[in-house]
N, C-alpha and C positions, 0 to 999 in steps of 0.2 A: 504494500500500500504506500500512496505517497500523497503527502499532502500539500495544497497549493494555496495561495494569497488568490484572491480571486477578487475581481473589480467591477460593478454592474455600471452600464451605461449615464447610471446618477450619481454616479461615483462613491456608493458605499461600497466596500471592503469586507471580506468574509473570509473562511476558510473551510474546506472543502477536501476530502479524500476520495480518493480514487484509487483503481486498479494499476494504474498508468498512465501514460500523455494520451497514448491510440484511444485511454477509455475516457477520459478526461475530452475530447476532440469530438467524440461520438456521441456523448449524451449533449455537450453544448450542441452541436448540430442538428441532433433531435428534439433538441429547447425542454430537452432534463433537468438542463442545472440553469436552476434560479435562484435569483437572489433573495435573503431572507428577509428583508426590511422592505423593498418593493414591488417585489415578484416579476421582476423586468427578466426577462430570459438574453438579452446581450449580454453578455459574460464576458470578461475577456482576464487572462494571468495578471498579478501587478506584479513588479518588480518584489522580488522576494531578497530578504539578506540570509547568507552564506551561513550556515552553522558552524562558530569558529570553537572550537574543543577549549574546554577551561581545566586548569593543573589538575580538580580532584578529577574528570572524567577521562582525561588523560591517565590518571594514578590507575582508573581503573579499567584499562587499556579499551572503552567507547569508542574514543576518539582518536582522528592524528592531527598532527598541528595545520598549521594553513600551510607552511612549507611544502608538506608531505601531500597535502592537499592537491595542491599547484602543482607538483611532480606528476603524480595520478593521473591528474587531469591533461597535462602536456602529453602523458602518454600513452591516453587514450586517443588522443588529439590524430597522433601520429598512428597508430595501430588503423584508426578506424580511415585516415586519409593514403595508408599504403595500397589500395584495392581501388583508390580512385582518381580519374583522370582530371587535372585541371581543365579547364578551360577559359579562365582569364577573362577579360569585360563582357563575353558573352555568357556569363552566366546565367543569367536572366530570359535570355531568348533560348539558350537551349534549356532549361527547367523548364520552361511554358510550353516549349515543344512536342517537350518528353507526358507534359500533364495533357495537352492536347490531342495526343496518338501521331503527331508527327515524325515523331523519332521514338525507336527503342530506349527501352527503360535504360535507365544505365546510373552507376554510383559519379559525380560530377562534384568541383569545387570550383571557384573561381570568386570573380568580385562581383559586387553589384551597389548601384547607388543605393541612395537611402529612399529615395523615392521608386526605385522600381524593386527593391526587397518591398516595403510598403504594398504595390499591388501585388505581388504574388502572394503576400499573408492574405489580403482582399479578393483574391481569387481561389482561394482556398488550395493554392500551390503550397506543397509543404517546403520550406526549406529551414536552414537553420544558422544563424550565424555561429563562427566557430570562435572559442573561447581566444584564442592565441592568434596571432599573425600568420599566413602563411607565406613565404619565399616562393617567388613564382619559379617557375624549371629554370628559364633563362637568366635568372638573375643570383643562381646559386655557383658557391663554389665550384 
């Protein structure tokens, strides 16, 4: 289970568990998840803060530090970006491609403005900003 900050279009604030993001994705699109205070079904994540480990939970090996954290996370980062192909400012045209039946599915990174990530969350294109930078091919060692 995982639990999320969750924000209704009136801007109150809740919290909400779920199975996952895919279940979390599924009932908002079904207008499952509504808000407690308005019953407005626009839902959307609020920015959530990072669970940072404190000495006793740490003593009592819960937690790892943010250091450890941040490692994790880098190298997940890289695990999950070795099986996938950049493709640099066209990111955006091929995701909507790939969601339109244009092109084969396929694992993709690249860049995208702030405004056309914007409409692919608005077209219901899944994508994801990644936590760390990526070096494009040609600009690496």
């Amino acid at each position: 289970m995982i639990v999320f900050d969750l924000r209704c279009d009136q801007t109150h604030g809740f919290e909400a568990w779920f199975g996952s993001t895919a279940a979390f994705e599924a009932q908002c699109d079904a207008g499952q998840v509504m808000c407690p205070y308005c019953g407005s079904v626009e839902i959307e994540k609020a920015v959530m803060a990072p669970r940072i480990a404190t000495k006793s939970s740490m003593a009592r090996g819960r937690s790892i530090t943010p250091a450890e954290a941040m490692q994790k996370l880098a190298s997940l980062q890289t695990e999950m970006l070795k099986d996938s192909k950049w493709v640099g400012s066209s990111f955006a045209a091929k995701a909507r491609a790939m969601a339109d039946g244009d092109t084969a599915p396929a694992t993709i990174h690249g860049t995208a403005t702030p405004k056309e990530a914007i409409a692919l969350r608005e077209d219901g294109i899944g994508a994801v900003a990644l936590p760390f930078p990526v070096i494009p091919p040609e600009k690496r060692n």
